[in-house]
C-alpha positions as CSV (number, residue, x, y, z in Angstrom):
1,X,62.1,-38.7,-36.1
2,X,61.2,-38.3,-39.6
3,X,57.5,-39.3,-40.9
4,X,56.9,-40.1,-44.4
5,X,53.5,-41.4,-46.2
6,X,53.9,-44.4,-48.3
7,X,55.3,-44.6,-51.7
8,X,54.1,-42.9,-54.5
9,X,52.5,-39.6,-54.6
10,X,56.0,-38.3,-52.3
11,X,54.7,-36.8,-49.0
12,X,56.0,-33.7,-47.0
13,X,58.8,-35.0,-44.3
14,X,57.1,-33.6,-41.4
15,X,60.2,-33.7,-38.3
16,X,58.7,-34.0,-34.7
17,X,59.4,-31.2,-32.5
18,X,60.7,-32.1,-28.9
19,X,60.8,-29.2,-26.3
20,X,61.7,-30.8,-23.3
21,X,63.0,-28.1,-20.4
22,X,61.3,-25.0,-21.4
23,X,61.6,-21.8,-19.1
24,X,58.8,-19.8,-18.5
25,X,57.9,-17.0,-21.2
26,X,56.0,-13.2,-20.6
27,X,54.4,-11.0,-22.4
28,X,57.5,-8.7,-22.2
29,X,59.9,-10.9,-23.7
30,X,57.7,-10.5,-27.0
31,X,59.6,-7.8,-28.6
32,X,60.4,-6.8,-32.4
33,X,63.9,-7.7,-33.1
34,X,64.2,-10.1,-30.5
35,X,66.0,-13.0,-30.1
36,X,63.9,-16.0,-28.0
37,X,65.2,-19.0,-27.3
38,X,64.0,-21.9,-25.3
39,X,60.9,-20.6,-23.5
40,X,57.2,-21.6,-23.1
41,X,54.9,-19.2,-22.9
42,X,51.2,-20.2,-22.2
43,X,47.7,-17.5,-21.9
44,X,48.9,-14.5,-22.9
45,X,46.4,-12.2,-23.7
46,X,47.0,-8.9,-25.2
47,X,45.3,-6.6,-28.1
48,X,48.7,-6.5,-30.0
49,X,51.9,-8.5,-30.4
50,X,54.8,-6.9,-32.7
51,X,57.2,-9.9,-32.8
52,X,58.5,-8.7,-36.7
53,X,62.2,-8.9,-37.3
54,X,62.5,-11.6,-34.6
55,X,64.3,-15.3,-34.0
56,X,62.2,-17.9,-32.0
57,X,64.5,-21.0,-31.5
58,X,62.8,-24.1,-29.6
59,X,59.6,-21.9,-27.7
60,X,56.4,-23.4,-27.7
61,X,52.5,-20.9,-27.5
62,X,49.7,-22.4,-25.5
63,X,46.5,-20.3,-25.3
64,X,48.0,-16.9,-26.6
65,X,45.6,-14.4,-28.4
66,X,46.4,-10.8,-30.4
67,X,43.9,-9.1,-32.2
68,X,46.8,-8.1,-34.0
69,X,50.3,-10.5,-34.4
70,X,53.0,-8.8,-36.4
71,X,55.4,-11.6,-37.6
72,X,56.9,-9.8,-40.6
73,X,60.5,-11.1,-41.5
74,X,60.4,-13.7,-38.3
75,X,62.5,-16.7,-38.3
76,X,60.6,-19.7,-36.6
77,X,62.9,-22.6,-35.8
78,X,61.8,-26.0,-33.9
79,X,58.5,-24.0,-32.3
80,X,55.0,-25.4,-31.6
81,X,51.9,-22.8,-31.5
82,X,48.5,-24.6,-30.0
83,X,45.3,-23.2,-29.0
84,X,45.8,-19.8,-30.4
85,X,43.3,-17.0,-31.3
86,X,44.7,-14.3,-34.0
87,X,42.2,-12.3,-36.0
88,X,44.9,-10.4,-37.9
89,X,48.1,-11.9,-38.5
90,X,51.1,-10.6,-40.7
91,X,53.4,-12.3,-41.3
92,X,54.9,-11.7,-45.1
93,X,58.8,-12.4,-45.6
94,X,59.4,-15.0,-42.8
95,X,60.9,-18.3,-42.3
96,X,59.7,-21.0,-41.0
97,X,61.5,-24.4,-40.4
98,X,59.9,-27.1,-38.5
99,X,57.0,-25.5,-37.3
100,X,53.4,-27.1,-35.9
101,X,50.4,-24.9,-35.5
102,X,47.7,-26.7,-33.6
103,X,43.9,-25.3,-32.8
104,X,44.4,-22.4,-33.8
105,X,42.0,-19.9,-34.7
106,X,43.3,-17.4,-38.0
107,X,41.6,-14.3,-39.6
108,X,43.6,-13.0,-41.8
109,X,46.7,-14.4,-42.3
110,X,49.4,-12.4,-44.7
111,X,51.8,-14.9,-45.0
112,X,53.8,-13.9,-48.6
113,X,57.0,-14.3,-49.7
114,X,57.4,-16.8,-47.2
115,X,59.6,-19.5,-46.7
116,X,58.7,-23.0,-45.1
117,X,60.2,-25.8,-44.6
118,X,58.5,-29.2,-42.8
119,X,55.4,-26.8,-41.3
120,X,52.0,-28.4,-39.8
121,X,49.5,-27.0,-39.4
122,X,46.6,-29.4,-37.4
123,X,42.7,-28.5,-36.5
124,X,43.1,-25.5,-37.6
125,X,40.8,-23.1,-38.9
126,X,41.8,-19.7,-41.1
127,X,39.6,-17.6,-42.8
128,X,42.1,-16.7,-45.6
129,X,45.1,-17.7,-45.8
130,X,47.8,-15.7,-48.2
131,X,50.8,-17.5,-49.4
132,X,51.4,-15.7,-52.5
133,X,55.1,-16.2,-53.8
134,X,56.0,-18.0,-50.8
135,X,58.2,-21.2,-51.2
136,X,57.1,-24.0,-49.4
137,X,58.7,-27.6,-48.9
138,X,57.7,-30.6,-46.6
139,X,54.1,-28.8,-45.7
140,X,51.0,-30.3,-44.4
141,X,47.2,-29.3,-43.5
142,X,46.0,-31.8,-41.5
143,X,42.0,-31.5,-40.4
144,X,42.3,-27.9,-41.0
145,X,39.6,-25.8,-42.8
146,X,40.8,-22.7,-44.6
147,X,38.2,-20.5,-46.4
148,X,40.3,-19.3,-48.7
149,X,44.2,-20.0,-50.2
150,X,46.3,-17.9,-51.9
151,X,49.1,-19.8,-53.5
152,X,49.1,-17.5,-56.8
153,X,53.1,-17.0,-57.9
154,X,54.4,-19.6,-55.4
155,X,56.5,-22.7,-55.3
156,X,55.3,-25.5,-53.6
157,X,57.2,-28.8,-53.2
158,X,55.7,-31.9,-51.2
159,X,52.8,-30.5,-50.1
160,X,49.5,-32.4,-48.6
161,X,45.9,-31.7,-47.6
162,X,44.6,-34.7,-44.9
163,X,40.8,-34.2,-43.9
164,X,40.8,-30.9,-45.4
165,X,38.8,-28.1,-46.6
166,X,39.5,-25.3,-48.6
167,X,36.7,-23.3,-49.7
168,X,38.8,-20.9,-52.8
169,X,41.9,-22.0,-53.9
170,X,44.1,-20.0,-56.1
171,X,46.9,-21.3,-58.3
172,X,47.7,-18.8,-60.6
173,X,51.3,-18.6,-62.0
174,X,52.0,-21.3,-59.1
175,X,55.0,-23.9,-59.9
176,X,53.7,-27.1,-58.1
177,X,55.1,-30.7,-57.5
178,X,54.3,-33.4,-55.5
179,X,51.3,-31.3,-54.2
180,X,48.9,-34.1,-52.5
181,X,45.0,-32.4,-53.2
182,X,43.2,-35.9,-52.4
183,X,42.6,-35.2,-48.5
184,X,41.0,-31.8,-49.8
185,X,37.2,-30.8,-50.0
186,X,37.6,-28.2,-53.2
187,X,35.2,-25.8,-53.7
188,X,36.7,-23.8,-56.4
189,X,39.5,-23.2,-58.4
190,X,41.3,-19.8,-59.8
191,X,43.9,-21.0,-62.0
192,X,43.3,-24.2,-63.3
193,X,45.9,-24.8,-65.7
194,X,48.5,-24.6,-63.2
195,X,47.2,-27.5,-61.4
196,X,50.0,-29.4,-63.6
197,X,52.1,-30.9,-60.6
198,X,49.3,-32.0,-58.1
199,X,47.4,-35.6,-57.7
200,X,43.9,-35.6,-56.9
201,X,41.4,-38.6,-57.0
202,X,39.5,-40.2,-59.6
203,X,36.4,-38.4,-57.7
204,X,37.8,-34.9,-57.8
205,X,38.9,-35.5,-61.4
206,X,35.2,-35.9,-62.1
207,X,34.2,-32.7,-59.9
208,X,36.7,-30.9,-61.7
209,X,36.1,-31.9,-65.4
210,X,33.3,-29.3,-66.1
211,X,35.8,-26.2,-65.2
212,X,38.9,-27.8,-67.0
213,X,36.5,-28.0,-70.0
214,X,35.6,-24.5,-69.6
215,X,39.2,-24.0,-69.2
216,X,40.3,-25.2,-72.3
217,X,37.1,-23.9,-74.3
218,X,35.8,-27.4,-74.5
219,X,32.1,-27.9,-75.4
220,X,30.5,-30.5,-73.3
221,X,27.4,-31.8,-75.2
222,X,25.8,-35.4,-74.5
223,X,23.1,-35.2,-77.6
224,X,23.7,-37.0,-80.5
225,X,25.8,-35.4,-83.3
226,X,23.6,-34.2,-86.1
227,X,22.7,-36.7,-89.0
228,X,24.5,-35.8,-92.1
229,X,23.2,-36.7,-95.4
């Protein structure tokens, strides 16, 4: 089942993820280089996770916490993570395809060079959040509060924020389209020339027209022009 907002500004296709028969999961199966396929795995607790190099296919994360989650290089296919606790998570070069993350709880999350296609993330809350050269299609952040987000040198397609914060948002040398900022409460910008490619509101086009004047070395003065005689 495909969801899709309403015409104009095109929204992310977001797929639904059914999981219906899952076997039972352990701590051991999470391995580096693994291949895991079909299993639920729900409270597992442990200072360390290396799951880097791996394939989860169809697996779904309840209540699992790492002080430290290596995801680097993972392929993520048709997998739900809720609940979740990581403090440090890297995860730079992976791939991600139809993916929701719900409740979770991020540190810091090293997520460049990655590639996504129709993620969610939902109620979740990340302290920063680096997706620097990743390419990302069909991607929302729904009710999620991110501190900050590092989208410098990436390419983002259909892309939404829904009841969102983001604290520091950096667009640097990003190639956007169809990037959906209205359901985000912006703090600050890095890069705002790049913002070509986005919609935003006619009330964050007002919050935002004192730094695109700075941008662009506009003067901003409402006193009246001198008298000339």
């Amino acid at each position: 089942m495909i969801q899709r907002r309403r015409a104009g500004t095109q929204g992310p296709r977001i797929s639904e993820i059914r999981l219906p028969g899952l076997e039972v999961g352990h701590a051991d199966d999470l391995a580096r280089g693994a291949r895991i396929d079909g299993l639920a795995f729900q409270g597992v607790q442990t200072e360390a996770v290396d799951l880097s190099n791996a394939v989860v296919m169809e697996c779904s994360f309840t209540d699992v916490a790492a002080d430290e989650a290596d995801l680097r290089s993972t392929r993520l296919r048709d997998t739900v993570v809720a609940q979740s606790r990581f403090p440090s998570l890297r995860a730079g070069r992976g791939d991600w395809r139809d993916v929701r993350v719900e409740g979770a709880r991020i540190g810091s999350a090293e997520m460049y060079e990655n590639s996504w296609s129709s993620v969610h993330f939902v109620d979740c809350k990340i302290t920063y959040l680096n997706l620097r050269a990743a390419r990302l299609r069909d991607v929302a952040f729904t009710r999620c509060t991110i501190e900050e987000l590092d989208l410098a040198d990436a390419v983002a397609e259909c892309v939404a924020f829904v009841k969102s914060s983001v604290q520091i948002l950096d667009v640097q040398r990003a190639e956007l389209k169809e990037v959906d900022l209205r359901g985000a409460e912006l703090h600050r910008i890095t890069g705002l020339s790049q913002l070509s490619g986005t919609t935003v509101s006619s009330v964050q086009l007002q919050q935002l027209a004192p730094l695109l004047a700075a941008d662009f070395g506009m003067v901003v003065d409402d006193s009246s022009p001198p008298e000339i005689a």
